[in-house]
C-alpha positions as CSV (number, residue, x, y, z in Angstrom):
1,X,30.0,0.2,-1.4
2,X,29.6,-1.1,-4.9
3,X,27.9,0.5,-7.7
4,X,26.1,-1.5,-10.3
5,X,26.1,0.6,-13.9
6,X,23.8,-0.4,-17.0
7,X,24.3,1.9,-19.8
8,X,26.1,4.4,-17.4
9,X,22.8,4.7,-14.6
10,X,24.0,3.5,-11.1
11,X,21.9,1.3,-9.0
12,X,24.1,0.2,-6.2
13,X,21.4,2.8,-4.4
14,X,18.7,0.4,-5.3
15,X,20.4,-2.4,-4.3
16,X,21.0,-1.1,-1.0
17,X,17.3,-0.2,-0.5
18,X,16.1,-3.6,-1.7
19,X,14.1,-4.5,1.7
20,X,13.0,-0.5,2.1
21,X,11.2,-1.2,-1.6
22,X,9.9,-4.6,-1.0
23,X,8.4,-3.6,2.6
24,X,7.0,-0.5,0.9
25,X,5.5,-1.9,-2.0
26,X,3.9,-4.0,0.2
27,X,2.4,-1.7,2.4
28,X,0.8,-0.1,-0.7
29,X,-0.1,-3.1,-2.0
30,X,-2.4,-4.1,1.3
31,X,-3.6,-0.3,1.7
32,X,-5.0,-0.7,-2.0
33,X,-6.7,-3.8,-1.1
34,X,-8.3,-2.5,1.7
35,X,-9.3,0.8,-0.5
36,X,-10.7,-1.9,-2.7
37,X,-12.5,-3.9,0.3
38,X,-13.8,-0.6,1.5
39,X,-15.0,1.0,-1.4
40,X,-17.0,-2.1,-2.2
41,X,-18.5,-2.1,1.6
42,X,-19.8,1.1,2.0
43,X,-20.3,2.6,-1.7
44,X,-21.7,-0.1,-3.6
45,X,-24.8,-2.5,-2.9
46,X,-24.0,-5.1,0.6
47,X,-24.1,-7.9,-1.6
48,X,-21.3,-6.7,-4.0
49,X,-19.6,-5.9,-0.6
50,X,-20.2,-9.1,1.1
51,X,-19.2,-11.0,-2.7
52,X,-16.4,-9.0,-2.9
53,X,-15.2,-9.4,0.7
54,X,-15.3,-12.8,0.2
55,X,-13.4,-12.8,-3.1
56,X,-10.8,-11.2,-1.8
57,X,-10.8,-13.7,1.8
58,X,-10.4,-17.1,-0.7
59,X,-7.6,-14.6,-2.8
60,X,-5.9,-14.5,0.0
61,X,-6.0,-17.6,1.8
62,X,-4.7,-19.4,-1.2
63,X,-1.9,-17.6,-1.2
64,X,-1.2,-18.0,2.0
65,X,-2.2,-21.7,1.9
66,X,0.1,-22.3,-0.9
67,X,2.9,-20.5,0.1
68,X,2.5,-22.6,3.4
69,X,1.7,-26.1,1.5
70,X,4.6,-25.5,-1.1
71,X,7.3,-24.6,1.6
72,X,8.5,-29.0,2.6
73,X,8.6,-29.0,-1.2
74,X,10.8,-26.2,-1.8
75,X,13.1,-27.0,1.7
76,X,13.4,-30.7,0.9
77,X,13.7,-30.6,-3.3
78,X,15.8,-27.0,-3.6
79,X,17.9,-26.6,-6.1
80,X,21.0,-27.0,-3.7
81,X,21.7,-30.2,-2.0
């Protein structure tokens, strides 16, 4: 195992844990949308629910829409041949 030093810290640890952070951070980063999704439902008025529901549906489908519509560009034009 190979440890990484910037001005004498090691993160070879990190390194190792790369997919435990990235699967983490997105767990939290759903669970604080649906904190988001659910606060708006049931504190606030139903139409700021409903609006913000739907703000956050059309959020997400783009993403997912233009990770998914970008993907033949990024296979067929990458950077290696």
């Amino acid at each position: 195992m190979r440890y990484y030093y910037i001005q004498g810290l090691p993160f070879g640890r990190l390194y190792d844990s790369y997919y435990t952070i990235l699967a983490l951070t997105g767990a939290g980063f759903i669970l604080a949308l649906l904190g988001i999704a659910t606060y708006a439902w049931f504190g606030l008025q139903r139409v700021v629910g409903i609006f913000t529901l739907a703000c956050l549906g059309v959020s997400l489908l783009s993403c997912v829409c233009g990770r998914w519509c970008t993907e033949p560009a990024l296979t067929t034009y990458g950077p290696y041949p």
